[in-house]
PDB file of the backbone (N, CA, C, O) and the ligand in Angstrom, with CONECT records:
HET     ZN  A 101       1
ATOM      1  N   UNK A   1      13.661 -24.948   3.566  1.00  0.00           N
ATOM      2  CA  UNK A   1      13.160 -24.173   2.427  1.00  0.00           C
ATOM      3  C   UNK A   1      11.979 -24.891   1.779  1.00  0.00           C
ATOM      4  O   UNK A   1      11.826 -26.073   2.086  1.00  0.00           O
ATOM      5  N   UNK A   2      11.154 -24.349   0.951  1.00  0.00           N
ATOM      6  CA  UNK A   2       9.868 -24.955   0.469  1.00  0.00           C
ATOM      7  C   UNK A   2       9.833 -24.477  -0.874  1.00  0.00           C
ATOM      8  O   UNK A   2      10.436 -23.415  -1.027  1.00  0.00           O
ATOM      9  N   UNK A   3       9.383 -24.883  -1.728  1.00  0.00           N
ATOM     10  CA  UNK A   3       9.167 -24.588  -3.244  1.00  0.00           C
ATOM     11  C   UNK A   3       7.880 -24.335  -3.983  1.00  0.00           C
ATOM     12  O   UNK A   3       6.859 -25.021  -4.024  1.00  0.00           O
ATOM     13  N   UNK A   4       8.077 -23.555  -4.374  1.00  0.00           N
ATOM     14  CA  UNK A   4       6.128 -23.091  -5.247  1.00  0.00           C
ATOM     15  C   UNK A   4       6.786 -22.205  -6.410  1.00  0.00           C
ATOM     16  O   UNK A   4       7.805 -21.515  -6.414  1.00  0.00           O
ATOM     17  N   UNK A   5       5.704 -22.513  -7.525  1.00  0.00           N
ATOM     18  CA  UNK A   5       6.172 -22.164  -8.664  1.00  0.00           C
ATOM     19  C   UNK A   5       5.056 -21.101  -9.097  1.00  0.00           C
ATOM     20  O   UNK A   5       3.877 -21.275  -8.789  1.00  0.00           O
ATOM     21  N   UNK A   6       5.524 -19.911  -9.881  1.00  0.00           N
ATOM     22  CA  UNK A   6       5.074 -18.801  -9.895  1.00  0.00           C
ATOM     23  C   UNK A   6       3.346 -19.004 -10.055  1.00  0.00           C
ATOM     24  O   UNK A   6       2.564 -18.309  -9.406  1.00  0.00           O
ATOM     25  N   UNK A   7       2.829 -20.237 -11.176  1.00  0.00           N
ATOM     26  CA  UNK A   7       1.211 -20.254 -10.810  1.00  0.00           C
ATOM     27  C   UNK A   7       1.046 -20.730  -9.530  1.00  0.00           C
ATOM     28  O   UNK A   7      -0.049 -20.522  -9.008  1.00  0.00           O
ATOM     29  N   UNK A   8       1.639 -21.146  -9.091  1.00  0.00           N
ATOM     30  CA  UNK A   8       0.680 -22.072  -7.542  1.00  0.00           C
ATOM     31  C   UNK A   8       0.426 -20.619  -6.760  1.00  0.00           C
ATOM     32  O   UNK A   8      -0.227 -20.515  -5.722  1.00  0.00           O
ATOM     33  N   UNK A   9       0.943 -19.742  -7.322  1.00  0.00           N
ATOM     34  CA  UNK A   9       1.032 -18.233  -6.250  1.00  0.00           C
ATOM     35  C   UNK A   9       0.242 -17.751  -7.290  1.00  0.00           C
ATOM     36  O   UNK A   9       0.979 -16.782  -7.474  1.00  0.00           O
ATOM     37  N   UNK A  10      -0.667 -17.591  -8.163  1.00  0.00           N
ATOM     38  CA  UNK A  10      -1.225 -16.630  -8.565  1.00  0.00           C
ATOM     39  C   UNK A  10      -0.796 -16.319  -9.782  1.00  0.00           C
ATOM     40  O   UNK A  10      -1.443 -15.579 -10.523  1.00  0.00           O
ATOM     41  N   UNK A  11       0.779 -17.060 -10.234  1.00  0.00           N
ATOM     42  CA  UNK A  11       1.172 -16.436 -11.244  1.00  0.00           C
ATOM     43  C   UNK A  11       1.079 -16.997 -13.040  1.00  0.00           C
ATOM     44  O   UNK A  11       0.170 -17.744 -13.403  1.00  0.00           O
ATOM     45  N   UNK A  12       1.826 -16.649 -13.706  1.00  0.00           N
ATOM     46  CA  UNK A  12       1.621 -17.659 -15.305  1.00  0.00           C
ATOM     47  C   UNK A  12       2.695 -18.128 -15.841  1.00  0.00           C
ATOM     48  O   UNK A  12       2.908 -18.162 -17.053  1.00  0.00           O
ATOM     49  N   UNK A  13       3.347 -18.470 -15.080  1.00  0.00           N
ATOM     50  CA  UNK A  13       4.558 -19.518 -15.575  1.00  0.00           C
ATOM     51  C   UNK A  13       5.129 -20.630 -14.757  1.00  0.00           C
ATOM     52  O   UNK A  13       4.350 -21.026 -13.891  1.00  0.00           O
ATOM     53  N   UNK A  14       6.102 -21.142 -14.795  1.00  0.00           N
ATOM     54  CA  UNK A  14       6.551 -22.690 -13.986  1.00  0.00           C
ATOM     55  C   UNK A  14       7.709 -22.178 -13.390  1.00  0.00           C
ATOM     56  O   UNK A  14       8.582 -22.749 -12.737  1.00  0.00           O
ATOM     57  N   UNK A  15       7.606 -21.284 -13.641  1.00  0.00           N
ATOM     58  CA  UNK A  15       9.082 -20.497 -12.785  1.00  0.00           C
ATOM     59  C   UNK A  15       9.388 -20.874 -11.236  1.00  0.00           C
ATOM     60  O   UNK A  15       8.518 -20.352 -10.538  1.00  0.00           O
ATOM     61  N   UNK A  16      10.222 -21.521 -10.547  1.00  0.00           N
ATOM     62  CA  UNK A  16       9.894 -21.897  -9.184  1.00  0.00           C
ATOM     63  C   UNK A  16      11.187 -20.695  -8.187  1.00  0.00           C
ATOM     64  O   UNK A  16      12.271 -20.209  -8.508  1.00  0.00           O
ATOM     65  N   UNK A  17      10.271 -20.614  -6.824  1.00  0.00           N
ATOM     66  CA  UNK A  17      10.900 -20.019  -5.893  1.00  0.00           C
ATOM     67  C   UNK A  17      10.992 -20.354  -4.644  1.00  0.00           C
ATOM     68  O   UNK A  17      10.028 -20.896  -4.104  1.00  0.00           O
ATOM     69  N   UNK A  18      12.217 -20.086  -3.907  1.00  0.00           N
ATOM     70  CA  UNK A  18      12.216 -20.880  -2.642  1.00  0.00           C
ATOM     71  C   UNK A  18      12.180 -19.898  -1.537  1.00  0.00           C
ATOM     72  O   UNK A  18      12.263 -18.747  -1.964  1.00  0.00           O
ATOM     73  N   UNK A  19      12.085 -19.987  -0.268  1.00  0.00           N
ATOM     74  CA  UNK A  19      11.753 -19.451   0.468  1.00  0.00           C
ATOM     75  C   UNK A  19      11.789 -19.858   1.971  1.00  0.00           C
ATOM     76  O   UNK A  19      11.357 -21.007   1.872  1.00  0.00           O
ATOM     77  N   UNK A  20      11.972 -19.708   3.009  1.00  0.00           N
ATOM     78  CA  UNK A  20      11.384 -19.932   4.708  1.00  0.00           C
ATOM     79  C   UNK A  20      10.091 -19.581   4.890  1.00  0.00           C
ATOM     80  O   UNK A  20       9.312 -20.259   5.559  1.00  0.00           O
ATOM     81  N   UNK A  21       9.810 -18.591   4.355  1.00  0.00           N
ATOM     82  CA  UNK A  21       8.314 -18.241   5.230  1.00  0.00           C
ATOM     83  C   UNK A  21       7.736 -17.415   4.058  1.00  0.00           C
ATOM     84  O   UNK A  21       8.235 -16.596   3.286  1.00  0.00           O
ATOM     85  N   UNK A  22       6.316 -18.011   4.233  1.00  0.00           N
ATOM     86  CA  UNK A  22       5.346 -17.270   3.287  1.00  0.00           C
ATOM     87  C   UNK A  22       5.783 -16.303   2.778  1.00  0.00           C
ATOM     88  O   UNK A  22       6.424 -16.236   1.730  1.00  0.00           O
ATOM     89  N   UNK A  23       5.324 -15.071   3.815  1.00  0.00           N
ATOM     90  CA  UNK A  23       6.178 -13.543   3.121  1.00  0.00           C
ATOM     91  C   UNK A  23       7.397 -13.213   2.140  1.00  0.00           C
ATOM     92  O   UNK A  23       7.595 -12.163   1.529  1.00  0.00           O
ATOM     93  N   UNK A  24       8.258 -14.528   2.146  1.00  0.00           N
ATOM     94  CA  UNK A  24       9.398 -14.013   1.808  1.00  0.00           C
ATOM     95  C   UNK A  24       8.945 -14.797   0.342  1.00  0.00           C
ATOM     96  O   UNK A  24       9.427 -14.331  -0.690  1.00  0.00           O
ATOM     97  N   UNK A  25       7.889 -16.151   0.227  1.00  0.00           N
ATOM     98  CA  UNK A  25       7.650 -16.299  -1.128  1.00  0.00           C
ATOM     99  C   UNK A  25       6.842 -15.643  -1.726  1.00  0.00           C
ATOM    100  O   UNK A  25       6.602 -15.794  -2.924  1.00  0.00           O
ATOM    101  N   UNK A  26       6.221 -14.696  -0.880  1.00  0.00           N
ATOM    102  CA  UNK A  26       5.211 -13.706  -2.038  1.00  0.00           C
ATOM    103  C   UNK A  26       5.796 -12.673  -2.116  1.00  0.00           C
ATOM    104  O   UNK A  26       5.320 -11.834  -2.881  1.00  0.00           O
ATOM    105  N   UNK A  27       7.326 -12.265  -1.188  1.00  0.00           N
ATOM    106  CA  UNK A  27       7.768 -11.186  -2.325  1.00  0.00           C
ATOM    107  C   UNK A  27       8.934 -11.822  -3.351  1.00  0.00           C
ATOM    108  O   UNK A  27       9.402 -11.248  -4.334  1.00  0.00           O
ATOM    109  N   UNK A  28       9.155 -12.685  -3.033  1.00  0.00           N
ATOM    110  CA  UNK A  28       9.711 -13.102  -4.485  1.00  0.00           C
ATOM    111  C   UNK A  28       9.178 -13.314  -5.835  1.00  0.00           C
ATOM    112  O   UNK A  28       9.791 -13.345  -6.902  1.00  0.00           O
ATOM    113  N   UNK A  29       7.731 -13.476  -5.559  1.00  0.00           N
ATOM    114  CA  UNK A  29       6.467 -13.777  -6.306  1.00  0.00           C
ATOM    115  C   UNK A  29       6.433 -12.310  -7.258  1.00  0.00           C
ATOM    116  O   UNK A  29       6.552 -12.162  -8.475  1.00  0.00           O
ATOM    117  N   UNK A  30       6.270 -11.553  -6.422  1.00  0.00           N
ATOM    118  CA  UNK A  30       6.530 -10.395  -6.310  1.00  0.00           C
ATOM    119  C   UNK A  30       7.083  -9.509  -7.354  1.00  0.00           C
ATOM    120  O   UNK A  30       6.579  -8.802  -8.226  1.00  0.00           O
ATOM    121  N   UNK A  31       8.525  -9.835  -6.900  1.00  0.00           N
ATOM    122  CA  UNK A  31       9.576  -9.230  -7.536  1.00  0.00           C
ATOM    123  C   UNK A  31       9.756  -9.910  -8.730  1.00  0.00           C
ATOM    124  O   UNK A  31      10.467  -9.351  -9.565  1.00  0.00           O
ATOM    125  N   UNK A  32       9.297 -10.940  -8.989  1.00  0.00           N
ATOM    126  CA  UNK A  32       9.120 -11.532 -10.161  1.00  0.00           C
ATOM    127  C   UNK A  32       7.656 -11.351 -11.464  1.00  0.00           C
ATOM    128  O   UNK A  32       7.619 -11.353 -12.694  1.00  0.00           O
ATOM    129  N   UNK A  33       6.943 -11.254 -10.709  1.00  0.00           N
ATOM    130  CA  UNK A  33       5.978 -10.451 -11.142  1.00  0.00           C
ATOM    131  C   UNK A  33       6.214  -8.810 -11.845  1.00  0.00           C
ATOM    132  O   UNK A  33       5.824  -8.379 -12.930  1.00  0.00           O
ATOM    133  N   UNK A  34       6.749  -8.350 -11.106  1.00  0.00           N
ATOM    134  CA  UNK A  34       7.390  -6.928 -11.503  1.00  0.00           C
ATOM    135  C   UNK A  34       7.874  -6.957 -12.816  1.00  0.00           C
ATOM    136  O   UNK A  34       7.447  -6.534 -13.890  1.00  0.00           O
ATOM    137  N   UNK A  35       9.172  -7.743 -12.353  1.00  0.00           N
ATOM    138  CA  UNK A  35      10.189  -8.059 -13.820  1.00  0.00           C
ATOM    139  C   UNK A  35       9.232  -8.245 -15.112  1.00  0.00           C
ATOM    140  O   UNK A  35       9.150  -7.486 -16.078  1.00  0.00           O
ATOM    141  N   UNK A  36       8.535  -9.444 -14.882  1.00  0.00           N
ATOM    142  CA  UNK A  36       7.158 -10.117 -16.188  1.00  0.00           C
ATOM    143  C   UNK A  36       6.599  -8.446 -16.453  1.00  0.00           C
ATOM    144  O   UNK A  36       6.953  -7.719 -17.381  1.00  0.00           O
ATOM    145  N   UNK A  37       5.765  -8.151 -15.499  1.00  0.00           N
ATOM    146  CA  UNK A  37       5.642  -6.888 -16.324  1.00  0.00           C
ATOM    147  C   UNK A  37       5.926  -5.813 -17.109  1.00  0.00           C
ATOM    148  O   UNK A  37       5.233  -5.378 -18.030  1.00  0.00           O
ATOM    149  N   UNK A  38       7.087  -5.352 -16.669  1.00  0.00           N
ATOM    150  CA  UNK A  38       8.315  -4.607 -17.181  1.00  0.00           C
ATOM    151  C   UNK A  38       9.085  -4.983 -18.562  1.00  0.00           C
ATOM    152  O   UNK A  38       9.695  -4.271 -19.360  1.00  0.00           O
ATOM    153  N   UNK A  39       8.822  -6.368 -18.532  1.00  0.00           N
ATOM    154  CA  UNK A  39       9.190  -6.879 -19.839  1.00  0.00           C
ATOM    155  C   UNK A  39       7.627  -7.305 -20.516  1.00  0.00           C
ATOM    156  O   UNK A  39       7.383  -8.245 -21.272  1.00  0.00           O
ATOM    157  N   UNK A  40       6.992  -6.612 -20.144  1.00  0.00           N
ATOM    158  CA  UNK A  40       5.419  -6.909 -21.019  1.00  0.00           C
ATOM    159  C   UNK A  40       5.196  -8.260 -21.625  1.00  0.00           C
ATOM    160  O   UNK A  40       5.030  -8.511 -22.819  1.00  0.00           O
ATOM    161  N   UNK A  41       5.215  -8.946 -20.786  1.00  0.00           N
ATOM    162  CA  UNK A  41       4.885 -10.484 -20.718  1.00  0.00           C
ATOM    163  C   UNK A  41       3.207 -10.569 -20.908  1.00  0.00           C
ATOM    164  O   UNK A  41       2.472  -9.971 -20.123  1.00  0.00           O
ATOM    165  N   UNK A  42       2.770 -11.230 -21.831  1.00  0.00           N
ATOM    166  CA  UNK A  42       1.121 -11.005 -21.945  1.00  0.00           C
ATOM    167  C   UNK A  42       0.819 -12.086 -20.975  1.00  0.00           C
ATOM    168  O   UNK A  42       0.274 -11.421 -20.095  1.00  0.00           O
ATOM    169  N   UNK A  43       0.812 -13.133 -20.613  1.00  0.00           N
ATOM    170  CA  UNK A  43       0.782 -13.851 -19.595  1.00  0.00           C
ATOM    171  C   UNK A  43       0.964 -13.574 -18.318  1.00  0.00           C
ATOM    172  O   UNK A  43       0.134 -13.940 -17.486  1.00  0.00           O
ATOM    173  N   UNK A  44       1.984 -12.944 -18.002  1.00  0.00           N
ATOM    174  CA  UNK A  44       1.321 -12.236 -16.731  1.00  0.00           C
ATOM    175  C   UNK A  44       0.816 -10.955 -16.450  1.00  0.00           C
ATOM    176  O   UNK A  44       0.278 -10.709 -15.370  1.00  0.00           O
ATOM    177  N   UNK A  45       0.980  -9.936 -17.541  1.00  0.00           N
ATOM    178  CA  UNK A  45      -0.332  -8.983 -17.727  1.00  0.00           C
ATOM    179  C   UNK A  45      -1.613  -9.509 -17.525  1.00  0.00           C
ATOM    180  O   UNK A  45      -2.415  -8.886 -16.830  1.00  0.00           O
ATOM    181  N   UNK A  46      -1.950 -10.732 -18.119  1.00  0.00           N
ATOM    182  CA  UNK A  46      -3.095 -10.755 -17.953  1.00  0.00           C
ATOM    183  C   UNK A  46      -3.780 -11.204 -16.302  1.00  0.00           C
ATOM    184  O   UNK A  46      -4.930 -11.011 -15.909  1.00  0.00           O
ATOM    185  N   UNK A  47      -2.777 -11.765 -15.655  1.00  0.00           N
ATOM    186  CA  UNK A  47      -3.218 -12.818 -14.525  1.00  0.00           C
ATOM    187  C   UNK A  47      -3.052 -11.263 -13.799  1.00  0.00           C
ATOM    188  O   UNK A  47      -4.079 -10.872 -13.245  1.00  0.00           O
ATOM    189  N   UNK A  48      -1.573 -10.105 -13.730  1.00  0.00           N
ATOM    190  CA  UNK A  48      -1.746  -9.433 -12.898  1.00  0.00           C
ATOM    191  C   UNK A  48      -3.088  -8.161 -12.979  1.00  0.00           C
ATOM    192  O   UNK A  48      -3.168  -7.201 -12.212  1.00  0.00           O
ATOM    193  N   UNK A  49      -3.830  -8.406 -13.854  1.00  0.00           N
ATOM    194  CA  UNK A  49      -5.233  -7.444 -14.603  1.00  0.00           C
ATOM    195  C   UNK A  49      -6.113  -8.357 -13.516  1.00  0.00           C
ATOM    196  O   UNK A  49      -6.723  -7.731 -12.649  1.00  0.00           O
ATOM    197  N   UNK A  50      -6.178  -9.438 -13.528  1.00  0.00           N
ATOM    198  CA  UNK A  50      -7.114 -10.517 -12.645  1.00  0.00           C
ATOM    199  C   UNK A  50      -6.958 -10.410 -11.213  1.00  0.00           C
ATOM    200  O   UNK A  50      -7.829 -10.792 -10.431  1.00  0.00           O
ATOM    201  N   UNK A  51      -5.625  -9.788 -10.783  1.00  0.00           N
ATOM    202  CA  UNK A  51      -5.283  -9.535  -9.221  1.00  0.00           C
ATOM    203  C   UNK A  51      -5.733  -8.527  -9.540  1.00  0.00           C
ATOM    204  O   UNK A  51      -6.710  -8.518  -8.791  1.00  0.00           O
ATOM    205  N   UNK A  52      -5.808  -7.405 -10.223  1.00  0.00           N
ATOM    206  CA  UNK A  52      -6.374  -5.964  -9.908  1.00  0.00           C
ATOM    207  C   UNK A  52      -7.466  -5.946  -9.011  1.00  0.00           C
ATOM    208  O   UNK A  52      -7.499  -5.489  -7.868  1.00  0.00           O
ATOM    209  N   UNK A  53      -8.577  -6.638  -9.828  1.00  0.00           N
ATOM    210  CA  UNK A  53      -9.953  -6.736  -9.744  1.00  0.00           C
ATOM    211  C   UNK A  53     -10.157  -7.637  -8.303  1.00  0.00           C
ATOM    212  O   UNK A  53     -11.283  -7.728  -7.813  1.00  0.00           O
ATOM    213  N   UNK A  54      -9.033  -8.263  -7.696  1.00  0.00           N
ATOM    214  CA  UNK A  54      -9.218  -9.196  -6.533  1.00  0.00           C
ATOM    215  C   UNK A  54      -8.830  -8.078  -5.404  1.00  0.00           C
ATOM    216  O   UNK A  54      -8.960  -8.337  -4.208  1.00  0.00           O
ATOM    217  N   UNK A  55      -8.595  -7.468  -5.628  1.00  0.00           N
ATOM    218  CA  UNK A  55      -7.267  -6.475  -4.845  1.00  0.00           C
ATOM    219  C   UNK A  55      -8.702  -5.157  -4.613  1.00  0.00           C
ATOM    220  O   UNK A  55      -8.731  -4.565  -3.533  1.00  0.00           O
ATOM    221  N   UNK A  56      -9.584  -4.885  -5.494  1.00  0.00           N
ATOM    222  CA  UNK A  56     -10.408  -4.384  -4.873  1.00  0.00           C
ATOM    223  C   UNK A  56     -11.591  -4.700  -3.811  1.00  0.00           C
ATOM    224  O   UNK A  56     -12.438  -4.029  -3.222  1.00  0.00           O
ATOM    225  N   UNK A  57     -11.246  -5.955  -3.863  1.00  0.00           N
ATOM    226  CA  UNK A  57     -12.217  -7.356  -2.802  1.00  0.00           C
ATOM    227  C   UNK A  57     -11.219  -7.180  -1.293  1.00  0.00           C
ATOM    228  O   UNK A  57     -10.324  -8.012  -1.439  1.00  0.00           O
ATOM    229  N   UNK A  58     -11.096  -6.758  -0.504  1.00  0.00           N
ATOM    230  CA  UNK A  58     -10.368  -6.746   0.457  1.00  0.00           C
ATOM    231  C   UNK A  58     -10.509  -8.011   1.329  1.00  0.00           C
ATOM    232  O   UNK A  58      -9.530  -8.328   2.004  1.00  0.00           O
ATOM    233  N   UNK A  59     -11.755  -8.856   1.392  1.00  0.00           N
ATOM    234  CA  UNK A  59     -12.421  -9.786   1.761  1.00  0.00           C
ATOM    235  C   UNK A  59     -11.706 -11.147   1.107  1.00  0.00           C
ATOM    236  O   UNK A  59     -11.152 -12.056   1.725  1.00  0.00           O
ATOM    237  N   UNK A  60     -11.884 -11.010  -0.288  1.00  0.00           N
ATOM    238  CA  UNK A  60     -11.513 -11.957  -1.089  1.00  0.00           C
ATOM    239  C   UNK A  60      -9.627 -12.026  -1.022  1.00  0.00           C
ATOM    240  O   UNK A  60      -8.838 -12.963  -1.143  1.00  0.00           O
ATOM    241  N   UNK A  61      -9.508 -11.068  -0.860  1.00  0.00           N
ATOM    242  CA  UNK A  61      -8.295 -10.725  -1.421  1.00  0.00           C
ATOM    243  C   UNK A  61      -7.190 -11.627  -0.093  1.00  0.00           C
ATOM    244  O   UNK A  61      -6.206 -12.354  -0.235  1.00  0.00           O
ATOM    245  N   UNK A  62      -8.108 -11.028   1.441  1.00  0.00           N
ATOM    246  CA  UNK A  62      -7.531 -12.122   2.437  1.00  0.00           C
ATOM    247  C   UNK A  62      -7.955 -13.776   2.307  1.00  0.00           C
ATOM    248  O   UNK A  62      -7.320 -14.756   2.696  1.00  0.00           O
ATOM    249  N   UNK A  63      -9.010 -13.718   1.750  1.00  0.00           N
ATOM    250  CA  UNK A  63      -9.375 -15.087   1.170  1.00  0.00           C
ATOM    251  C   UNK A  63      -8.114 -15.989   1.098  1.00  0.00           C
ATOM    252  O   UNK A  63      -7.601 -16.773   1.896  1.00  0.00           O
ATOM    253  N   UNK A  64      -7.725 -15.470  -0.508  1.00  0.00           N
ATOM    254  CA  UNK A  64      -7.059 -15.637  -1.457  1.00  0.00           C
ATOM    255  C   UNK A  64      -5.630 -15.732  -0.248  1.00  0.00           C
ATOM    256  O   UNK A  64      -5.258 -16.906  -0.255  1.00  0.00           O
ATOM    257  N   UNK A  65      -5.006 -15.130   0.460  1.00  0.00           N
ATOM    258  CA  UNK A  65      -3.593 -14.754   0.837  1.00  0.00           C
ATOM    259  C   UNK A  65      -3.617 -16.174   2.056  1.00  0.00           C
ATOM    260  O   UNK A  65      -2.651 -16.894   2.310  1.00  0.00           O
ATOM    261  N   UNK A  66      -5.247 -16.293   2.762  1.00  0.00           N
ATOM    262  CA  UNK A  66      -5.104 -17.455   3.792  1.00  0.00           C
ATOM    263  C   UNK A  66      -5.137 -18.721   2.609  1.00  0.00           C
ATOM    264  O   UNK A  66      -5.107 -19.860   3.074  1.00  0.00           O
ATOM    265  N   UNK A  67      -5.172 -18.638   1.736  1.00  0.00           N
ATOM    266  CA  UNK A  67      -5.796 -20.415   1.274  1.00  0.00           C
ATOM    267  C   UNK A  67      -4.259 -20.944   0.538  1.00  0.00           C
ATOM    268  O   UNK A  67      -3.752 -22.066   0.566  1.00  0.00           O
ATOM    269  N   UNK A  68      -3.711 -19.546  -0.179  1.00  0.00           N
ATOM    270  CA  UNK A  68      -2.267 -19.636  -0.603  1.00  0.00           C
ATOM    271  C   UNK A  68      -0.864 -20.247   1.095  1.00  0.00           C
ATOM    272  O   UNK A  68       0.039 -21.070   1.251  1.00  0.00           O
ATOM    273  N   UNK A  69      -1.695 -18.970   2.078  1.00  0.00           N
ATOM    274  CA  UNK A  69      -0.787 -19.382   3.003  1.00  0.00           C
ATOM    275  C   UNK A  69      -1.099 -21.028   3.588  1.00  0.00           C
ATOM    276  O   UNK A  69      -0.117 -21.614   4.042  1.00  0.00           O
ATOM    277  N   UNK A  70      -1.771 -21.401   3.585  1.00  0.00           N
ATOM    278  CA  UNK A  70      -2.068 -23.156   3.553  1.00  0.00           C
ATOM    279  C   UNK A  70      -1.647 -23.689   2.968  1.00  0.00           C
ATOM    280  O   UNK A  70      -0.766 -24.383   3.476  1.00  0.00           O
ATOM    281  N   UNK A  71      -1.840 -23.829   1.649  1.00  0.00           N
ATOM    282  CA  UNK A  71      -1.080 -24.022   0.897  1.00  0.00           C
ATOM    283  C   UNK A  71       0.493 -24.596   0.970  1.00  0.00           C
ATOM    284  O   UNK A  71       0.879 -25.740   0.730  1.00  0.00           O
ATOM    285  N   UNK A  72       1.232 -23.489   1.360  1.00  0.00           N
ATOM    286  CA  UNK A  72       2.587 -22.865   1.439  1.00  0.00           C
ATOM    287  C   UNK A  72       2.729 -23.989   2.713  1.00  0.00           C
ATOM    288  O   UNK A  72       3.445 -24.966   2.495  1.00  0.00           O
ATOM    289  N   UNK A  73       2.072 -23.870   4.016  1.00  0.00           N
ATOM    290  CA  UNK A  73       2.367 -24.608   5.568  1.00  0.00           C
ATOM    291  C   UNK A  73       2.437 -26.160   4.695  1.00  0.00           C
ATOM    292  O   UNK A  73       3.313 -27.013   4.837  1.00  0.00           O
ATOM    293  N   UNK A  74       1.304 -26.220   3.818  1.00  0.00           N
ATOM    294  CA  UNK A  74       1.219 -27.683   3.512  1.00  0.00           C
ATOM    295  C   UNK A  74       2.413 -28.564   2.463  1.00  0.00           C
ATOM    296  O   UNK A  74       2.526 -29.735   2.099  1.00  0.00           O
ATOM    297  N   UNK A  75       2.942 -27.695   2.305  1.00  0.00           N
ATOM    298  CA  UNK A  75       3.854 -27.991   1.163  1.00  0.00           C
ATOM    299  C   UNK A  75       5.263 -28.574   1.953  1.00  0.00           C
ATOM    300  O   UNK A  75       5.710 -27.732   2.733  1.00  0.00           O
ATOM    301  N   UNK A  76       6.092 -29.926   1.900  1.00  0.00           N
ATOM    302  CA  UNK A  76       7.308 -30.490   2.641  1.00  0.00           C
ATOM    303  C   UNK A  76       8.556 -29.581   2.574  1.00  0.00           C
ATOM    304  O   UNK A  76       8.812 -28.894   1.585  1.00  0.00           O
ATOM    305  N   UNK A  77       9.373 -29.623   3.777  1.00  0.00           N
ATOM    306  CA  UNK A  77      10.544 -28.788   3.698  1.00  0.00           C
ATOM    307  C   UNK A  77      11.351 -29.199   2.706  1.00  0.00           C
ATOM    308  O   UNK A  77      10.786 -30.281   2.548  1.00  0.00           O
ATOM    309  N   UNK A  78      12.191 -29.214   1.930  1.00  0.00           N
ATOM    310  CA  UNK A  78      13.404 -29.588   0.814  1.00  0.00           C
ATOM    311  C   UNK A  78      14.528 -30.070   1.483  1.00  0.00           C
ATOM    312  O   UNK A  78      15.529 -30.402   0.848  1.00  0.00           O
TER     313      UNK A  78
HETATM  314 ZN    ZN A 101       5.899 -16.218 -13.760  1.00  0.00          ZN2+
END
């Protein structure tokens, strides 16, 4: 398992999540993200307003998903 905490993914808090494989930490990222919103968290309203605008970059946006997934490979098993 590997550990990243909701900013190292994009997000605005220290919240940490574990995972096997990338995918499964960005939908936890994810699903956590959701929740923050739903409970109108201004902190991550604002960061997920900042993915909007990345999310229309399709370019950037894989950018962004390879440098996180490095990231993630680079990070020690637990
Ligand atoms: Zn968070």
């Amino acid at each position: 398992m590997k550990t990243m905490t909701c900013k190292q993914l994009g997000g605005a808090c220290d919240k940490t999540f574990q995972a096997e494989t990338f995918n499964d930490m960005v939908g936890l990222s994810k699903r956590h993200g959701m929740e923050m919103f739903l409970q109108e968290d201004a902190a991550h309203l604002k960061v997920m307003n900042e993915a909007k605008e990345l999310m229309q970059k399709p370019e950037e946006m894989l950018k962004w998903f390879k440098t996180k997934e490095e990231e993630f490979n680079a990070i020690p098993n637990d």
